[in-house]
Structure formats: structure tokens, C-alpha cells
C-alpha positions in Angstrom: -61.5 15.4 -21.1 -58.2 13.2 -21.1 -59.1 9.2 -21.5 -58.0 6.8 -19.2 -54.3 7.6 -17.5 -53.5 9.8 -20.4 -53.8 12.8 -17.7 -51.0 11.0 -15.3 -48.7 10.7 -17.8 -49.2 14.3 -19.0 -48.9 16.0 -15.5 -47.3 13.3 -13.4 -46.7 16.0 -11.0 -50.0 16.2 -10.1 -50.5 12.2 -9.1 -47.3 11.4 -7.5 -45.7 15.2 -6.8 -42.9 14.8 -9.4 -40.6 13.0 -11.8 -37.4 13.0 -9.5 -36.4 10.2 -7.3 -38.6 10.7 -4.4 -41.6 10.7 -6.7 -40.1 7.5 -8.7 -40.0 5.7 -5.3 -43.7 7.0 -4.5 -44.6 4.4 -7.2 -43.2 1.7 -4.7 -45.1 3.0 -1.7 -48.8 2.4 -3.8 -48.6 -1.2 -4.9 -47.0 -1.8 -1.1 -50.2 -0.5 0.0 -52.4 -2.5 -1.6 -50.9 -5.2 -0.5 -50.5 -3.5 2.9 -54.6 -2.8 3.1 -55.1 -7.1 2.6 -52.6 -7.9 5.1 -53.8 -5.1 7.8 -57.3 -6.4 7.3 -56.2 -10.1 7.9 -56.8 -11.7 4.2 -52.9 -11.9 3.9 -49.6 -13.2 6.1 -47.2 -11.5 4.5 -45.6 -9.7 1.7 -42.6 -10.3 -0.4 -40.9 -7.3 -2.3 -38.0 -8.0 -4.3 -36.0 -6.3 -6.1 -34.3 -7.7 -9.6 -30.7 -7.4 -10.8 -32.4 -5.6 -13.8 -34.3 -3.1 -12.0 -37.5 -4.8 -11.8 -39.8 -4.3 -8.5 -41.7 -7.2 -7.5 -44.4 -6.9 -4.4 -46.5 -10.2 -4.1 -48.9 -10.9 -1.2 -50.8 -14.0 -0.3 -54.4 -11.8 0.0 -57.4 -12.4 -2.0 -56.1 -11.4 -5.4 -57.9 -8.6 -7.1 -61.1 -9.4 -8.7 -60.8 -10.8 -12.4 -64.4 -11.0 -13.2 -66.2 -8.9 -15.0 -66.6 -5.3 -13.5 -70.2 -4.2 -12.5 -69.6 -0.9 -15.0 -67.4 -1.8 -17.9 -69.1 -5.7 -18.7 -66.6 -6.4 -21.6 -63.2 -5.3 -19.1 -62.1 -7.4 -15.9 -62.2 -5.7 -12.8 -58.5 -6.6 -12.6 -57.6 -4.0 -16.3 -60.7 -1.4 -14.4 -58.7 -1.2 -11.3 -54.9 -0.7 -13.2 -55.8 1.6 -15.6 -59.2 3.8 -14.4 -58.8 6.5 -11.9 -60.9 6.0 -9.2 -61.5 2.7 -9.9 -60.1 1.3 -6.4 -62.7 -0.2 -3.7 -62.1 2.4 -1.0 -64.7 4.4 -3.2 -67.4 1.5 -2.1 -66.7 -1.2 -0.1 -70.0 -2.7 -2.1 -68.1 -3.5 -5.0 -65.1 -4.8 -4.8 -63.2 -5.1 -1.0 -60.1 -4.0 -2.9 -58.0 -1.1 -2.4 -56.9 0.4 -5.7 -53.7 2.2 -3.4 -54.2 5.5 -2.4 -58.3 5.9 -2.1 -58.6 3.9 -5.8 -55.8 5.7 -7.4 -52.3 4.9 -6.5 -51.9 1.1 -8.5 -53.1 2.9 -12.0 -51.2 6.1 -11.3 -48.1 3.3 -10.8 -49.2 1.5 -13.8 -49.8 4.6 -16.1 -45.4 6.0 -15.2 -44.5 2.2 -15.4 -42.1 1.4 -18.7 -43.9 -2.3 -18.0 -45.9 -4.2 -15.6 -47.0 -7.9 -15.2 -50.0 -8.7 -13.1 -50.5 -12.3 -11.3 -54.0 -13.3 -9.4 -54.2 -16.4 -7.8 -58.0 -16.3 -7.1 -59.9 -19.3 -6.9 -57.4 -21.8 -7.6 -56.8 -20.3 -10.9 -54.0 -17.9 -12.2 -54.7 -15.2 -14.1 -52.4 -12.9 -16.0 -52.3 -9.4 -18.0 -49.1 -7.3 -19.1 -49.3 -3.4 -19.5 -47.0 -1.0 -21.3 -46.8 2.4 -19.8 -50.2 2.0 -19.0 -51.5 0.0 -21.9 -52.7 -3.4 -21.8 -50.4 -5.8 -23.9 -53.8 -7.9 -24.1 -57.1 -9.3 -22.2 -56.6 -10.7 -19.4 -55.2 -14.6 -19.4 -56.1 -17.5 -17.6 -53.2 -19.2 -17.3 -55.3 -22.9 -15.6 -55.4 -24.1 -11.8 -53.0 -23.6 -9.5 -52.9 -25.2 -6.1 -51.2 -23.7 -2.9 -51.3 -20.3 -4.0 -53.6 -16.8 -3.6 -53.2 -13.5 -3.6 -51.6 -10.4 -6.1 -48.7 -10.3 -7.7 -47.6 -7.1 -8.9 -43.6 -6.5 -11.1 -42.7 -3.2 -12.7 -40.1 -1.1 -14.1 -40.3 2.6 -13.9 -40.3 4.7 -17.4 -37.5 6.7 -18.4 -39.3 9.0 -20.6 -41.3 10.1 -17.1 -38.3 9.5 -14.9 -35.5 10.5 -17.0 -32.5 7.8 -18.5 -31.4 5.2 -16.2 -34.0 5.8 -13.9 -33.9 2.9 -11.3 -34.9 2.1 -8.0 -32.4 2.3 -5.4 -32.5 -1.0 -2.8 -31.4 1.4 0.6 -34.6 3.6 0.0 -37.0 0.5 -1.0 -35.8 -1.2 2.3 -36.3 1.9 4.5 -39.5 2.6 3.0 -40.7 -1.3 3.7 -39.1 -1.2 7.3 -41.2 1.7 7.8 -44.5 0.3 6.5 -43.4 -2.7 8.9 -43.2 -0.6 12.0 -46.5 1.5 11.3 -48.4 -1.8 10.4 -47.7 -3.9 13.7 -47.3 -7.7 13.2 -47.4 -7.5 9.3 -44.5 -9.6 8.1 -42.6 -8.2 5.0 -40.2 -10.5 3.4 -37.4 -8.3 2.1 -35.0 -9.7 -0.8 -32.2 -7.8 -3.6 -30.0 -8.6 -5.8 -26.8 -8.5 -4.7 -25.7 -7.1 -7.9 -27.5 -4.4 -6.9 -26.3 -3.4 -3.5 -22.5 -2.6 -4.1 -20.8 -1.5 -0.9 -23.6 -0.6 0.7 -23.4 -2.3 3.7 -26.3 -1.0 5.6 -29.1 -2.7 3.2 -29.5 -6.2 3.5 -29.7 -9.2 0.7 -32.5 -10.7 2.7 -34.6 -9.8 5.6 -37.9 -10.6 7.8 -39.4 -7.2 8.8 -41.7 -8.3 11.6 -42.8 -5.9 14.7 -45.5 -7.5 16.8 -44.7 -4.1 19.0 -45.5 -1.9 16.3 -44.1 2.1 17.4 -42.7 0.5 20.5 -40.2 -1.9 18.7 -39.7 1.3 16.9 -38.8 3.8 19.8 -36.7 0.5 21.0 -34.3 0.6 18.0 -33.9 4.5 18.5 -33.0 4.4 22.4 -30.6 1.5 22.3 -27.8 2.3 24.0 -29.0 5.6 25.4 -29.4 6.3 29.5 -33.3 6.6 30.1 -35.6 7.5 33.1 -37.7 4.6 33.2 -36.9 0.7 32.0 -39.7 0.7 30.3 -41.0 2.5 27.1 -45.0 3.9 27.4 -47.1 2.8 24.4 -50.6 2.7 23.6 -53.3 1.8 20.6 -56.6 3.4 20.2 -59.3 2.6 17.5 -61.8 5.2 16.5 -64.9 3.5 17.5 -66.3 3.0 13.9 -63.2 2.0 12.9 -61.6 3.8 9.4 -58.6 5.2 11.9 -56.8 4.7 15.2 -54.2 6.6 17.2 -50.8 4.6 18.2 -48.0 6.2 20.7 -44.6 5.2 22.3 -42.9 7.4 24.8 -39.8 7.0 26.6 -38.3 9.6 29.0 
């Protein structure tokens, strides 16, 4: 038996499907959705990812913040160190102990934190900030409460991906993080993404923005929209529709144009 997220950093391959750029960036797509999973279920307005002129990835929402007391099965550890460095430790397993997503069904925010060189957790819960570093994995220390703090809530979540998993000068590139947060943006309908790089960063691309608001009320149909512009259609207007399953945990979302 491996301890903790010894196994992910053995056999990354078998978490996150690799150590090449595609499975780097998968590290980016986990934290989002935790943050995604608050917003979507209306404790959060929006999101904020940023992306720092020395590599570091930032994703901060204004949700509930992830529980810092002590967890129900490990007294002497936070939820908050359970939840970013235990598999399985998420609360999609059971919805009794802690309403928060641990990424993809409990695992994708450790698996992040376990290929991460560092990482640097913020909770604004309560009116209080709390605090904890990791290296790859490890906590730098108990969790910190750093006093009160007014006008603030939510998850704060910055981290830099490890070389020795990803390979020298592995870094995140802003054209896919802005793709993949567009995407999330369209998929979640009205969930507002605030988009932000170092200029440093972008060179001469030209098609990735410094700043941006990703905001679609219309969901796949602002989508569709964006593809079509331009092009000679059928009808004026584009054919969407929402369905929920009817005890909930899914829904089916179309656009059509002709």
C-alpha cells in the first residue's frame, strides 16, 4: 500500500493520463472545477484565474471556502490538508460531510497538489483567513489562521507545476489556459470567469487576451453563435434547449442551426 499521494507521483499516468503538456494542463482543468462545482451550485459569482509572469496559476472564487475544521475521520488534520492530500477525500463521495467537491469525484485538487512543485491555499470562511503551503504534495506546516478578514469568502488556490513530473521548464501556456476557461464558460451558462496574464507571458500571440470577462448567459447557444458568424444559414434563429434529469446529478443542453 502506497501512503497518501505517493501513488500519483509514482504513476502520474494513471491520475491525469500523462506527464506531457496536455496532462500538465489537466492540472488546471481540476482546481477550475472546484471552483466551477460552487459557482454552478450558486455559492459563488465568479472566478478569477490568473496567470503570473513566473509561471504561477492562480484560480480564486468567492464560494464557501473549503472546510478548515477538523475532519470527521482524521481529528488532529483540517478538512482543508484531508481534502489536498487524501484520495478520495472530496465531498462528491457524501454530500453528508462536507458539500465540497474535491475536483474530479474527490480526487482531482490532491492529484493537482501531489504533481505541483508548490501550492498555497487561501479560505476565507467565516470572516477569517486561513492558510497552508504544500511542496509537491507535502504540507510546509498546519494549517494557519491568518485573523479576520472582512469582505471576503471563498478558495483561493496558486500553484506551479513540477519539473521532475513534467520535465525542465515545464510551464503553463496562457493560449491553452484561456481556451480551456472559455470553454468551461460556454458549458457552464452564466458563470462569470474573470480571465487575466502577464503580458510578459503572451509574446506575439495575439489571439489570447491580457484581460477578459468570459460570461455566456446563452450557454451552447452563444457558443454555436461565435461559430456561424458570418456564415449564410436557413433560419435566423439558432434552436437550443436545457433539460434537467429529474433528480438532478445531470442535464442534457443542445444548439442547432441549419
Amino acid at each position: 500500500m502506497l501512503e497518501g499521494l505517493e501513488p500519483v507521483r509514482r504513476r502520474p499516468g494513471m491520475y491525469i493520463g500523462g506527464t506531457d503538456e496536455k496532462a500538465m494542463h489537466h492540472l488546471f482543468a481540476e482546481v477550475l472545477d472546484n471552483a466551477m462545482d460552487e459557482a454552478v451550485e450558486g455559492h459563488a459569482s465568479r472566478i478569477e484565474v490568473d496567470l503570473a509572469a513566473d509561471g504561477t496559476l492562480t484560480v480564486t472564487d468567492n464560494g464557501r471556502g473549503i472546510p478548515v475544521d477538523p475532519h470527521p475521520k482524521f481529528k488532529k488534520k483540517s478538512a482543508l490538508e484531508v481534502i489536498m492530500t487524501t484520495l478520495h477525500a472530496g465531498g462528491k463521495f457524501d454530500s453528508k460531510v462536507y458539500a465540497t467537491s474535491g475536483g474530479l469525484h474527490g480526487v482531482g485538487v490532491s492529484v493537482a497538489n501531489a504533481l505541483s512543485e508548490t501550492l498555497d491555499v487561501e479560505v476565507a470562511r467565516g470572516q477569517k483567513l486561513y492558510r497552508q503551503s504544500y511542496t509537491r504534495g507535502v504540507p510546509d506546516g498546519p494549517i494557519k489562521n491568518l485573523g479576520a478578514i472582512k469582505n471576503r469568502r471563498g478558495t483561493k488556490i496558486s500553484f506551479k507545476p513540477d519539473p521532475k513530473i513534467f520535465g525542465k521548464g515545464a510551464a503553463f501556456k496562457p493560449s491553452r489556459l484561456f481556451r480551456m476557461s472559455r470553454s468551461k464558460a460556454y458549458l457552464f451558462r452564466g458563470v462569470e470567469i474573470r480571465w487575466s496574464c502577464a503580458k510578459a507571458l503572451l509574446g506575439n500571440d495575439a489571439e489570447t487576451p491580457e484581460t477578459a470577462v468570459l460570461h455566456f448567459p446563452g450557454g451552447l447557444k452563444d457558443f454555436l453563435a461565435t461559430r456561424i458568424e458570418g456564415l449564410t444559414t436557413v433560419t435566423n434563429d439558432v434552436f437550443a434547449g436545457r433539460i434537467e434529469k429529474a433528480q438532478g446529478h445531470g442535464s442534457v443542453e443542445w444548439a442547432i442551426a441549419g
